[in-house]
N, C-alpha and C positions, 0 to 999 in steps of 0.2 A: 352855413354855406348857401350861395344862393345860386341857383339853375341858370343854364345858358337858353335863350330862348333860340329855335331852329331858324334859322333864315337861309332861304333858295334864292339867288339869285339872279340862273339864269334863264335865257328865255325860253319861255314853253310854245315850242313850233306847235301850230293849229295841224292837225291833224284832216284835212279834209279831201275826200273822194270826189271828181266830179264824173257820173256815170247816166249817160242820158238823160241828163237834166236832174237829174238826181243827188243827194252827197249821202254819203256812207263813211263810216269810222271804223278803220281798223284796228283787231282788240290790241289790247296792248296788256302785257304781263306786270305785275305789282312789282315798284321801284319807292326806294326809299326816300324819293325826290318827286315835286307836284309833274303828273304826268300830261301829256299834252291832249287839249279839250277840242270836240270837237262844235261846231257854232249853227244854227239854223234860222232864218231861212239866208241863202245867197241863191239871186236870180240864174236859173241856167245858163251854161257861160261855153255847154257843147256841139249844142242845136248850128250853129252860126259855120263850124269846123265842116259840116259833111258833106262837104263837096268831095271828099277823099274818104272811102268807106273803108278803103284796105288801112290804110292809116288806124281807124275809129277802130274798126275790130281790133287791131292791135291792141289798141288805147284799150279798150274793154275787158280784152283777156288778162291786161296789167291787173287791171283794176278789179277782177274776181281772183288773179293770183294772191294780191294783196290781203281780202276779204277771206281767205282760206291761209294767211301764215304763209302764203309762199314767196316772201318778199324779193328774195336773186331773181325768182325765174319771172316776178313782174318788174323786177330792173331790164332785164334782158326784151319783155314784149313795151316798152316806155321806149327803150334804145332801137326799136325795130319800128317802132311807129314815127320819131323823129327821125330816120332815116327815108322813110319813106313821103313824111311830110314836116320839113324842118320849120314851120309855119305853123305846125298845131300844138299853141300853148298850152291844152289841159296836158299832152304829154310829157314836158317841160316839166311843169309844175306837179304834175303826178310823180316824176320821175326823182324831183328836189324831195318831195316826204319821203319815197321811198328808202334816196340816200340818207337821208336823216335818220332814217328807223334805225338804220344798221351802223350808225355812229361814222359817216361819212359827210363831217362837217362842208368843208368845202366846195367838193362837189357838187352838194345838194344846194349849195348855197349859187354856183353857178348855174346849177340849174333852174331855179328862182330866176336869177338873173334873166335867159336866155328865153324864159316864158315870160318878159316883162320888156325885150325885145319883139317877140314875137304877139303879143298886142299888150299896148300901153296901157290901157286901162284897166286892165287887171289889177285889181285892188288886192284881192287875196293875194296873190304870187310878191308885190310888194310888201306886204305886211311879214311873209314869208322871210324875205328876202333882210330885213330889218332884225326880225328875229334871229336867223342862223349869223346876222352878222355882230348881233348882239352877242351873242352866244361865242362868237371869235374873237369880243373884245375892243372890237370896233366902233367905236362908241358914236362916231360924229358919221358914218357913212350909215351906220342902221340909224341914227336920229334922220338925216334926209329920207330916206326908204321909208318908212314910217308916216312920215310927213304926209310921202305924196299918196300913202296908200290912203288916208284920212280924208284928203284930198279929194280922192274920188269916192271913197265911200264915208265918210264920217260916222254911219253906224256900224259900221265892221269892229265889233265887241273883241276881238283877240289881237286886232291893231292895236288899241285903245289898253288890251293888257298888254304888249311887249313894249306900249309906250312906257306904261308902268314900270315895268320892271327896269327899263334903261335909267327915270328919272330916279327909283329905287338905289339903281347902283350907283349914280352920281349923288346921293343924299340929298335929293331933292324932296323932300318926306310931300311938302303940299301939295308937289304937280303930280310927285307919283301917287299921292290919296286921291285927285282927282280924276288919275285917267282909270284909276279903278273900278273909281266909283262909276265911271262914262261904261266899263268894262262889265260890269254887273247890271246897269240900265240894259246894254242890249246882247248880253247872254248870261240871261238870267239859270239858265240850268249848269253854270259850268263854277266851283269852289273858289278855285283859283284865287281869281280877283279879290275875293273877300278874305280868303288868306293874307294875301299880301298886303291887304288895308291893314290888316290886324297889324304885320310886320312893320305897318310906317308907324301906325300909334303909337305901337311901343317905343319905337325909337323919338316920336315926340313926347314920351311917358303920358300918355294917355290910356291908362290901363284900363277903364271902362269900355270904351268904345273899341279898345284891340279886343276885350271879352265879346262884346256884343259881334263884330269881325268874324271871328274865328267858331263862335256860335253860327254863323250864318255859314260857313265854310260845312263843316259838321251836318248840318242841316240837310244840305243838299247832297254829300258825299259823305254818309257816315261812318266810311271807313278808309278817311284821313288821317293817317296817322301824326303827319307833324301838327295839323290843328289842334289835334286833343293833345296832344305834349306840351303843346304851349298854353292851352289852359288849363294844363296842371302845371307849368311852371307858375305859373299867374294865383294857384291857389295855394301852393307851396309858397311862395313869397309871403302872401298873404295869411299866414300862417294854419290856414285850412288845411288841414291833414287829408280829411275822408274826401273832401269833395277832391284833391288833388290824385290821391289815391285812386279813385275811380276813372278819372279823365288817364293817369297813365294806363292803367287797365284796361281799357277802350283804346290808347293809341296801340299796344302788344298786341290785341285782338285784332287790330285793323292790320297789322303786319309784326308778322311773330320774329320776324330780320331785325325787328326797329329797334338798337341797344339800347337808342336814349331815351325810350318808356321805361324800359328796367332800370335803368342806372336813376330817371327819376323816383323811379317805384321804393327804390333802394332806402335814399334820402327822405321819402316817407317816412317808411318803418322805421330810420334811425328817429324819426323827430317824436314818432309815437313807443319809440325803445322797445318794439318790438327787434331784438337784433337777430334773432335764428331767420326770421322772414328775409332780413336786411342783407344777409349774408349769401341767402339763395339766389337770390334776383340781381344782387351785383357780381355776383361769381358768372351767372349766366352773359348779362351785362360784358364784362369782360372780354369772355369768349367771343361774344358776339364781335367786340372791337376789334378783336384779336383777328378774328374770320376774316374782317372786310380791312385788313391793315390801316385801321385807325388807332395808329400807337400811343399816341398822344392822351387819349381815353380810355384808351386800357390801362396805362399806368396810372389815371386818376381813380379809376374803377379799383385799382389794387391798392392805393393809398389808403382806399374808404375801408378794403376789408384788413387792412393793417390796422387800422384805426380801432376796427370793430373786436379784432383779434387781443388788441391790447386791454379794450374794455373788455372786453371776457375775463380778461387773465385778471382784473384787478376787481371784478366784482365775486371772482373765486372765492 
């Protein structure tokens, strides 16, 4: 039997603060999916706004709401700042992640919008804007949005990854290896991009360089879980037991939710016929499916220990 490799993908909204010339990342809780990165440096983009200080303060208090988890009540000082100056795009655009955090696709994606009204040149807020429309499936209005964010900034590193991921979804393996690559040139501290290089390799069956990929992923965020999954699929294929074993072990460590470390782990221990190990970690496996209504995997998860159940009874 051979492993499914993990593929995400949709877009990872950049996650960026603009706070008196300054950018800040608000934390973000462990998800079983690549979480949104945050990029350095962008030239201050708030200095230009204070002609309206009732506004900024607003804008500010958003922005230490956010920085402290208190995401509504920085929606509500975002919504009190563009009230009072519907002209001041970092609110807009602060107000577009905040909807995002809290799984308010649209909205946030209007509000991109309305910060890309409110000054054009705003490169992040388009890049934004491409992203959540990616993320809606919109495939030819995030390809323009994209574009122009490029446009004006050609090194804006998290354009350049949701360019990826658009040409990813259309199976464009080479543009999306290239905007990745563009993607990891200038945000070099962020996994992502180099994940998803790995993701195109594969799909060109280039297993070397999706290892080297995903190596690089690991490197920078060592507790990535879908990267080590995938190269222990990589070594499981390859018929590497221990080195595969160890990579799902590291992806479980990096997030103890992740089923398909165990359900790999599983398939280990069958190939090394250790089966009391094999039976533990896919029982959990299971569960884990079970938890997150992925039925589909559970009943493959319960296949393996039927299987395992049978060879017991016949090595009796």
């Amino acid at each position: 039997m051979r492993l499914s490799f993990y593929k995400y993908c949709k877009a990872g909204l950049v996650s960026l603060i603009l706070l008196g010339g300054s950018i800040l990342s608000p934390s973000s809780s462990a998800s079983p999916t690549p979480t949104p990165y945050s990029l350095l440096p962008i030239p201050p983009l708030l200095a230009q706004y204070n002609n309206n200080q009732t506004a900024t303060d607003w804008l500010n208090q958003g922005l230490q709401a956010i920085n402290v988890g208190r995401v509504e009540d920085a929606i509500a000082y975002f919504n009190q700042a563009i009230k009072l100056d519907p002209n001041l795009a970092p609110a807009h655009y602060n107000l577009g992640l905040a909807l995002r955090q809290v799984g308010q696709l649209q909205p946030a994606a209007d509000a991109f919008y309305r910060a890309t009204l409110a000054d054009p040149k705003f490169a992040p807020a388009f890049a934004n804007l491409g992203g959540a429309l990616l993320e809606g499936n919109n495939l030819q209005q995030a390809n323009d949005y994209l574009q122009r964010a490029l446009q004006l900034d050609s090194k804006l590193g998290f354009a350049h990854y949701n360019f990826g991921l658009l040409r990813e979804q259309q199976g464009d393996w080479d543009k999306a290896i290239a905007s990745f690559k563009k993607a990891m040139q200038y945000s070099q501290n962020a996994p992502e991009p180099a994940y998803h290089l790995g993701i195109c390799y594969l799909q060109q069956n280039k297993v070397d360089k999706a290892k080297d990929a995903f190596r690089k992923a690991v490197k920078i965020n060592p507790k990535y879980s879908e990267a080590h999954y995938n190269l222990g699929t990589i070594w499981y294929n390859q018929n590497k037991s221990q080195e595969a074993l160890e990579a799902f072990r590291k992806s479980a460590e990096a997030n103890s939710n992740y089923p398909n470390a165990y359900y790999g782990a599983g398939l280990v221990f069958m190939q090394l016929r250790q089966y009391p190990s094999a039976v533990q970690v896919l029982q959990y496996a299971r569960d884990l499916y079970n938890a997150q209504n992925n039925t589909l995997w559970a009943r493959n998860a319960d296949q393996l220990l039927q299987q395992l159940q049978n060879l017991n009874y016949q090595l009796r």
